[in-house]
C-alpha positions in Angstrom: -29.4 -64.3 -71.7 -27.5 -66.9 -70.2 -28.6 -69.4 -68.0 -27.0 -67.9 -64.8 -27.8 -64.1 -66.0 -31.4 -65.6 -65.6 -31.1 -67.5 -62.4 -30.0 -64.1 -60.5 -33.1 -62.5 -62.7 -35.3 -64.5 -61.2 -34.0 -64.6 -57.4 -32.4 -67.1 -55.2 -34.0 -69.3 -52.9 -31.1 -70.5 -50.8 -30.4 -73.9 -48.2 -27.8 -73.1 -45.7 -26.6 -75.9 -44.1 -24.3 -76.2 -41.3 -23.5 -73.4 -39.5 -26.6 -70.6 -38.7 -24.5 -67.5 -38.7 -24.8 -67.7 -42.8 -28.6 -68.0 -42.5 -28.6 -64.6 -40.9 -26.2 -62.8 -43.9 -28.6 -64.4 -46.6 -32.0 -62.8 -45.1 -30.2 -59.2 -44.7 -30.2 -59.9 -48.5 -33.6 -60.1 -48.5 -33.6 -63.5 -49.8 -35.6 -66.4 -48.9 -33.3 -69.2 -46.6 -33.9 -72.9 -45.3 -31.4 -73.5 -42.7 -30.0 -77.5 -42.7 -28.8 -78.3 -38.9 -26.2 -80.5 -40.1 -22.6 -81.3 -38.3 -20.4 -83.5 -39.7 -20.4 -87.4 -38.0 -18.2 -87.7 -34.8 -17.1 -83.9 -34.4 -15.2 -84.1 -37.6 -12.7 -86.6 -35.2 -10.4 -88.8 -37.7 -10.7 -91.6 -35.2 -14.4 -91.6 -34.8 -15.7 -91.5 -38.1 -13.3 -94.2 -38.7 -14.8 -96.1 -35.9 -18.3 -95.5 -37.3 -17.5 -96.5 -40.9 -16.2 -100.1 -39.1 -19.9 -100.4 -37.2 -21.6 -99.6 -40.5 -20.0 -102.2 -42.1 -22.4 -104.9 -43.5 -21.7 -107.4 -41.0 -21.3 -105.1 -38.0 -24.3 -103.4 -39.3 -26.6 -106.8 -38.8 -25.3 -107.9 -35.5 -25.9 -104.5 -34.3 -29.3 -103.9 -35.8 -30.6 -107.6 -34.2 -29.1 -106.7 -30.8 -30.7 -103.3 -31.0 -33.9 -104.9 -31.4 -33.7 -107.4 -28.4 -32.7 -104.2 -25.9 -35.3 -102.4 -27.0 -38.2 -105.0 -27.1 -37.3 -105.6 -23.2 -37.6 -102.3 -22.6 -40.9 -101.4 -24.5 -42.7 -104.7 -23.0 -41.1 -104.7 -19.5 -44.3 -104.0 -17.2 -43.0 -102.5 -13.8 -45.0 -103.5 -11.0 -44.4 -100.6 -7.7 -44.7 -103.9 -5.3 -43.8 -101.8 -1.8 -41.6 -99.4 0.0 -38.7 -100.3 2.6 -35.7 -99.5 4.4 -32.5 -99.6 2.1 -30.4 -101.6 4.1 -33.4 -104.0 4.2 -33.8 -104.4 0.3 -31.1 -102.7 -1.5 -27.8 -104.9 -3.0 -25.1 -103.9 -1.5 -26.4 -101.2 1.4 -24.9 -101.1 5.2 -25.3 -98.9 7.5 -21.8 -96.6 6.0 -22.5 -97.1 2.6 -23.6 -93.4 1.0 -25.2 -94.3 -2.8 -24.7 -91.0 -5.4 -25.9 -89.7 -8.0 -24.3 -90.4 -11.6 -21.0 -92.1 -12.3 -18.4 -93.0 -9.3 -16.5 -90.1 -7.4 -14.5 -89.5 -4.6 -15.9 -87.6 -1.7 -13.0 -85.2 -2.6 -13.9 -84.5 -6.0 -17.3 -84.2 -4.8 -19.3 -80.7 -5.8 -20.9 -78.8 -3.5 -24.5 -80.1 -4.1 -23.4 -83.4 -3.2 -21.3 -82.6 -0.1 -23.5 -81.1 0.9 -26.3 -83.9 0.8 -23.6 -86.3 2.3 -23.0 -84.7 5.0 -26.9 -84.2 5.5 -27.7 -87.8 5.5 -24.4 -88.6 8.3 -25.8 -86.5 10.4 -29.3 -88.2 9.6 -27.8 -91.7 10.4 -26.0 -90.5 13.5 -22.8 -90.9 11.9 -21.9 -87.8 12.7 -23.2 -85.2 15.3 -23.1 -82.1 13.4 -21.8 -81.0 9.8 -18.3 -80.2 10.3 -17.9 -83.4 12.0 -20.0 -85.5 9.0 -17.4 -83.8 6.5 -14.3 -85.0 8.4 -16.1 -88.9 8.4 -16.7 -88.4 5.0 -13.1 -88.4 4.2 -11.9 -90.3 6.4 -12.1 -93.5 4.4 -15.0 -95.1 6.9 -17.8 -94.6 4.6 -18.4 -96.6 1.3 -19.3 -94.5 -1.7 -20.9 -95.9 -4.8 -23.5 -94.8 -7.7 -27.0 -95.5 -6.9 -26.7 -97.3 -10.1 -24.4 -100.2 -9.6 -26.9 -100.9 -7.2 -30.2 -101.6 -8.9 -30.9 -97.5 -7.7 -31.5 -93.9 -8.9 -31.5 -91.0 -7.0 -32.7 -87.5 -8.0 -30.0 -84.7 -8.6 -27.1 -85.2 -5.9 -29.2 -89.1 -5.5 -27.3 -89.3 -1.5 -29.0 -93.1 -0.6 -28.6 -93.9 2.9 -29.2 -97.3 5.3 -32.6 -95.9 7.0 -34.0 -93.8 3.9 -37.7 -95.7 2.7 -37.3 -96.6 -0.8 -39.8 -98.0 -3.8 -39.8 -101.5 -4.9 -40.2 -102.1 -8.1 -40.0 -105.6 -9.4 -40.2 -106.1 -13.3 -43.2 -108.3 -14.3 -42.1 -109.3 -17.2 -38.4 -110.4 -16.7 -38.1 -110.5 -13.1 -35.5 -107.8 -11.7 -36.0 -105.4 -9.0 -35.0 -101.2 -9.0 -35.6 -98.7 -5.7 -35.5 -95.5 -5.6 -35.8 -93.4 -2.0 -38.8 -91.2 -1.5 -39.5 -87.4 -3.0 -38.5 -84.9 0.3 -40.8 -82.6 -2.2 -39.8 -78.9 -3.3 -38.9 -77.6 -0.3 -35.6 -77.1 1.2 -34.2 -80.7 0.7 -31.3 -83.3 1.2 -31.6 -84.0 -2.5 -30.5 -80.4 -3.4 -27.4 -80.4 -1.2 -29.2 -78.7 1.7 -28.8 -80.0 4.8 -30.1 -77.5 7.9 -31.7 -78.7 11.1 -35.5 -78.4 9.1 -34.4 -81.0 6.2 -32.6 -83.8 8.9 -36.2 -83.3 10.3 -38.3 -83.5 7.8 -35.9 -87.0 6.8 -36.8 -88.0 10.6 -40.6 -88.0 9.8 -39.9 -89.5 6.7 -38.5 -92.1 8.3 -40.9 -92.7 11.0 -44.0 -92.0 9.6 -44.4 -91.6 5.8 -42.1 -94.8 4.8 -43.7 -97.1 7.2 -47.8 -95.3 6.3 -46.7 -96.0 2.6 -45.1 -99.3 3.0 -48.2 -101.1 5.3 -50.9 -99.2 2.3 -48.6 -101.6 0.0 -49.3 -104.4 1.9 -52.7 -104.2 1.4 -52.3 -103.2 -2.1 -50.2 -105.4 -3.6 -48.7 -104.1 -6.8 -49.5 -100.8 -8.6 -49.3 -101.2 -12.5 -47.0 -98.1 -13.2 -46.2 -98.0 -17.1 -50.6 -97.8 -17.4 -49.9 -95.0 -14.7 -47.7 -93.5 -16.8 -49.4 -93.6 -20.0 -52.5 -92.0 -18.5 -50.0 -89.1 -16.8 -48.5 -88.1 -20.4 -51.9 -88.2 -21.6 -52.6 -85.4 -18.9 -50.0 -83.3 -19.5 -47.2 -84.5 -17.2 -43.6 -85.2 -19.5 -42.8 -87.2 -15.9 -39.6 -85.3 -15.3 -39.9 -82.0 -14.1 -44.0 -81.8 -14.7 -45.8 -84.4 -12.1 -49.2 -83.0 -11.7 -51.2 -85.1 -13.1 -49.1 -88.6 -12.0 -49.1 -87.3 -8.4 -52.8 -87.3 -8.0 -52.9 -90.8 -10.2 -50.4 -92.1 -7.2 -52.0 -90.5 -4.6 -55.2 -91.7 -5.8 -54.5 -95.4 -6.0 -52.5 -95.5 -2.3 -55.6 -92.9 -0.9 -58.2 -95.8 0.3 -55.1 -98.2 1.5 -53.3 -95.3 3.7 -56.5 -95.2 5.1 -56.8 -98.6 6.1 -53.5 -98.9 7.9 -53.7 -98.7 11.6 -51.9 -95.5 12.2 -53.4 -92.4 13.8 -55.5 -90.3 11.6 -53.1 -87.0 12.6 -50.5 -89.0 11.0 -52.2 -90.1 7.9 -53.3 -86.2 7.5 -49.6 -85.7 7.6 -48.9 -87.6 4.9 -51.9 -86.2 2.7 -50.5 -82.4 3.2 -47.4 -83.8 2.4 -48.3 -85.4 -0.7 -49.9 -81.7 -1.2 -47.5 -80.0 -0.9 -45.2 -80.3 -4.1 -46.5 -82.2 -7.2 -43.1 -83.6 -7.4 -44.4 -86.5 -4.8 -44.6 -89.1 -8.3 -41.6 -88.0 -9.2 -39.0 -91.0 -8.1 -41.9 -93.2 -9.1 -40.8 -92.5 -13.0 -37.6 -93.0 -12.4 -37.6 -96.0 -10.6 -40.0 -97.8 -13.5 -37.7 -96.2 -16.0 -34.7 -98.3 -14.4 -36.4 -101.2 -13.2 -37.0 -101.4 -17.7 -33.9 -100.3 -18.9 -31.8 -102.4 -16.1 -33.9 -105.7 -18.2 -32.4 -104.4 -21.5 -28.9 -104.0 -20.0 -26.3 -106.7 -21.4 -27.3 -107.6 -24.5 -24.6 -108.4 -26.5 -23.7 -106.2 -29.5 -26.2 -103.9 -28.4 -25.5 -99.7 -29.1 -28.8 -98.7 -26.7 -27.9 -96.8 -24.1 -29.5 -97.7 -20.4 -28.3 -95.6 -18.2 -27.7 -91.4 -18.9 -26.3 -90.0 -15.0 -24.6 -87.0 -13.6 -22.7 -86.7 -10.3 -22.0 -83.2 -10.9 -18.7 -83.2 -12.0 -19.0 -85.9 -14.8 -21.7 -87.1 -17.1 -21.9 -90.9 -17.7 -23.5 -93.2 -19.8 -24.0 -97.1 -19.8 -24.5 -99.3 -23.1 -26.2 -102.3 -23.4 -23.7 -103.9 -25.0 -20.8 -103.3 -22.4 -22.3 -105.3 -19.5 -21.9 -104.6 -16.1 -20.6 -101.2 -15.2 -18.7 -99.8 -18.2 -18.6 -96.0 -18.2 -18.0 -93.7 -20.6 -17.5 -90.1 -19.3 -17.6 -86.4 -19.8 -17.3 -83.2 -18.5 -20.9 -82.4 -16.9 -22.7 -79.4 -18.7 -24.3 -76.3 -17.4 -28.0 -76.0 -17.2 -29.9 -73.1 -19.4 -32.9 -71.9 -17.6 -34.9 -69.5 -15.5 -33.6 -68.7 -12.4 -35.3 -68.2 -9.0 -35.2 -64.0 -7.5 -32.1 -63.6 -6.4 -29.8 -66.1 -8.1 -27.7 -65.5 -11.8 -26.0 -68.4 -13.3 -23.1 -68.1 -11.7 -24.5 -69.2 -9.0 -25.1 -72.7 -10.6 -23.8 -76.5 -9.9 -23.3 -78.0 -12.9 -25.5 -80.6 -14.3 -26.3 -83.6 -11.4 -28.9 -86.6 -10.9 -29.6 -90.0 -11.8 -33.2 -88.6 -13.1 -31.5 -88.9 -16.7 -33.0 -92.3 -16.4 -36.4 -90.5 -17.4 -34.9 -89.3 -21.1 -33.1 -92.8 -21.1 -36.0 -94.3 -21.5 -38.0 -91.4 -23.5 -39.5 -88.9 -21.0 -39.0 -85.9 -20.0 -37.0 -83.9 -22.4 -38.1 -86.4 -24.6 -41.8 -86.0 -23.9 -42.2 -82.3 -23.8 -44.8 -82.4 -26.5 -47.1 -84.2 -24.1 -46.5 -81.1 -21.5 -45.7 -78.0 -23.4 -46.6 -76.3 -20.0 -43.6 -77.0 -18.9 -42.2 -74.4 -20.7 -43.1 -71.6 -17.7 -40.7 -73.6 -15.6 -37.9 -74.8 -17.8 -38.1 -71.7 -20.3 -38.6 -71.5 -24.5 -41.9 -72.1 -26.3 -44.7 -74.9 -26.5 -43.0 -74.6 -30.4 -39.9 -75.9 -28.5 -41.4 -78.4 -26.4 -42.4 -79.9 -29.7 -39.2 -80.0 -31.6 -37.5 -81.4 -29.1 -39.7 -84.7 -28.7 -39.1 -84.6 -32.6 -36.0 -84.8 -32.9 -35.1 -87.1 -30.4 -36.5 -89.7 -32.6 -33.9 -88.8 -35.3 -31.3 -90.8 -31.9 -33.5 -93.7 -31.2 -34.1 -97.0 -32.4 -38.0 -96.9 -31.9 -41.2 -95.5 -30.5 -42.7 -97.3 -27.2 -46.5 -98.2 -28.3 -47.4 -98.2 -24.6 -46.4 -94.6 -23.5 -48.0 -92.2 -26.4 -48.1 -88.6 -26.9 -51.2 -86.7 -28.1 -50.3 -84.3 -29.2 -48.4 -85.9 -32.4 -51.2 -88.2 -33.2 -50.4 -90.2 -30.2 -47.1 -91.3 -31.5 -45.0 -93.7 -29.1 -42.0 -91.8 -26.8 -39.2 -92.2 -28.8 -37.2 -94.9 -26.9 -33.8 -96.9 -27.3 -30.9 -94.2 -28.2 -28.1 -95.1 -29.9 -25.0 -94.0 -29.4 -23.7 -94.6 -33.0 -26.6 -92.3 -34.4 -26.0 -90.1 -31.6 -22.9 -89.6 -32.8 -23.4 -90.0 -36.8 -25.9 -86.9 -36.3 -24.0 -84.8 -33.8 -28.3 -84.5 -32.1 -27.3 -84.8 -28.3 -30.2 -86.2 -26.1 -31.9 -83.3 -24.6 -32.9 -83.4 -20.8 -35.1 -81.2 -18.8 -33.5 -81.1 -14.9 -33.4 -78.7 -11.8 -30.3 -76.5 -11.1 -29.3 -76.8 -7.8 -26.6 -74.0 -6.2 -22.8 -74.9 -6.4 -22.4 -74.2 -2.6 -23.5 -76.5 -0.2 -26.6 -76.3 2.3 -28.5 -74.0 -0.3 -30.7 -76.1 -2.9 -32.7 -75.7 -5.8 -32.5 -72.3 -7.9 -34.1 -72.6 -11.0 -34.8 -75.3 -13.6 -33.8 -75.7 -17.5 -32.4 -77.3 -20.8 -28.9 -79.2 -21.3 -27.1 -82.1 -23.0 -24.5 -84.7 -22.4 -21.4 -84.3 -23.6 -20.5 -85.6 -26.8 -17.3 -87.1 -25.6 -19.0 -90.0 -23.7 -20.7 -91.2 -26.7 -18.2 -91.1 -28.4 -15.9 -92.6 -26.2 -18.5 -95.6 -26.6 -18.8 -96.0 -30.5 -14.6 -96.2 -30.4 -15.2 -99.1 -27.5 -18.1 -100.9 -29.7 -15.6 -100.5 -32.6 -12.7 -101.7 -30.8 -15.0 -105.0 -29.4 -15.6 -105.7 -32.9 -12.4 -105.8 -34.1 -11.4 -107.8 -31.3 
């Protein structure tokens, strides 16, 4: 019998790689099938794998790798301190009283979705820029107000991220190397500015906010001093929080810590009760916290020369847009923004959805959330798949990265660092696109938040990066 008579003889064990659909046709055989996720590097894009073989060149190869490791060492040994909350226009760069900082890469109040329009309009009428919505729409394009990314200046903000002159923000100053990021406060889960809704119940609940909560929480920091947020954090992942969409247990950590110095401050116990229910009401309170000490680290690894990490991920809705270490200042490289796949609340479908929005990227930037989900595999019943998923996911992210962060650990993989730095180049070589766990917010104005789920970038901004990197080095 000849050698290939005896091969089919004996059956076939077969590796499909590339494309699933085969996988499938092989088992209806009833033969046994590994599947190979494999694409080929850059999309199969002439120009991009041509750009990729430039970078992998020996020399390129070095000055990238030694970059690499300088962005990523700030980021694993930055230490950010939660030092107080204030008034933007008080502490922010940049803020007066008709600047509006967004979510994500720059826009135009015209090209604008309806999440965010709707949140601007919201926080006019909060400012007294305006005396009612149709009126805050018309000064929003007028050309008075001053738009600009929450990121260009030393800011996040969550999903539509609308930043205004009398909001309370964290400070967060960097121990180790010295800069400062703020973020404004969580309006928690219920009908909120951050969502795009903007009724007469949100611009009061961002009155109290105002009035009472950011001045409570800013005199307990007084007393306090400093809060030590990346041990915060570790303990939080060690509880089960991935510090994205799951907060339980870094809520009650934050909550904990500020408790006895709320209680010192001079302010009337009814207020002080109002901040407690507050707190109580949504475990989302610690949310912005994360955020904020995920930029305040990955703003000290920004503009390092040579450097392929990426240090800022952001959506505005519209567009998805990355920053890279290497490309100091603000450099952007765009895409399209992507839908979000997830469970949806009673009475909303998908097409009901706003595409992908939020600065709160900044949490897989640096290696949580979607990055994390195998330290919170409940967080599955919100986001939808399997604690299986959860797991894969935090995985494979470390097939984009440069390293693990020895300070933020998950258990559940033999306490194994987050997986932290991302590179575009490998994001790129592998075709693996970061994965991010978010809310969905409705694509008309005024509604909110109706459901929660999975996306990606789009390839197209890192890719748009590695052809700048390889154009900088032939330069």
């Amino acid at each position: 019998m000849s050698r290939i008579h005896q091969l089919f003889e004996e059956g076939v064990s077969a590796i499909n790689v590339g494309i699933e659909f085969f996988k499938g046709d092989i088992l209806r055989q009833g033969a046994p099938v590994a599947h190979v996720d494999w694409r080929p590097p850059g999309g199969g894009k002439p120009e991009v794998i041509a750009a990729l073989d430039r970078l992998a060149s020996p020399e390129a190869a070095a000055r990238i790798a030694a970059a690499n490791e300088e962005a990523v060492r700030r980021i694993v040994t930055s230490q950010p301190m939660l030092v107080g909350f204030a008034r933007a226009i008080d502490v922010v760069p940049g803020m007066t009283k008709t600047t509006i900082l967004h979510s994500g890469p720059p826009i135009s109040w015209e090209r604008m979705n309806g999440a965010m329009k709707g949140a601007v309009t919201g926080a006019l009428v909060f400012e007294g820029l305006a005396r009612d919505l149709d009126e805050a729409a018309r000064v929003a394009a007028s050309g008075d107000i001053a738009f600009s990314p929450c990121n260009e200046h030393d800011c996040v903000g969550s999903m539509a991220g609308v930043t205004s002159a009398s909001m309370y923000v964290h400070v967060v100053r960097n121990r180790t190397y010295g800069n400062v990021a703020y973020t404004n406060l969580s309006e928690q889960m219920a009908k909120i500015l951050r969502m795009g809704a903007n009724d007469a119940s949100v611009i009061e609940r961002l009155n109290w906010m105002r009035d009472v909560l950011g001045p409570i929480l800013a005199a307990a920091m007084d007393k306090a001093g400093e809060i030590d947020l990346r041990l915060m954090l570790s303990q939080a992942l060690h509880m089960g929080d991935e510090c994205h969409n799951r907060n339980n247990a870094g809520t009650c950590l934050l909550i904990q810590k500020l408790a006895p110095y709320i209680l010192e401050t001079d302010f009337p116990t009814a207020q002080k009760r109002e901040v407690f229910d507050f707190v109580a009401s949504s475990d989302y309170f610690s949310g912005p916290t994360w955020m904020v000490l995920c930029k305040c680290a990955l703003d000290a690894a920004h503009g390092v020369e040579g450097s392929t990490v990426v240090t800022t991920m952001c959506r505005n809705g519209v567009e998805f847009g990355i920053r890279v270490s290497g490309m100091a200042g603000n450099t952007w490289f765009t895409g399209p923004a992507q839908p979000v796949i997830g469970p949806m609340f009673a009475g909303y479908k998908p097409e009901d959805s706003g595409l992908d929005i939020g600065d709160s990227a900044i949490t897989e930037t640096y290696g949580l959330g979607g990055f994390a989900m195998a330290a919170a595999p409940a967080i599955v019943a919100l986001i939808g798949g399997t604690a299986d998923d959860a797991v894969a996911y935090s995985l494979s992210m470390g097939e984009i990265t440069t390293t693990t962060n020895p300070n933020v650990t998950i258990p559940l993989l033999d306490f194994r660092g987050i997986a932290t730095g991302i590179d575009v180049c490998k994001v790129v070589q592998t075709g693996i696109l970061p994965v991010i766990s978010t809310a969905i917010a409705h694509k008309e104005p005024g509604i909110g938040m109706i459901g929660a789920g999975i996306t990606h970038p789009p390839a197209e901004a890192f890719e748009k990066a590695v052809l700048a990197f390889a154009a900088k080095f032939d330069s």
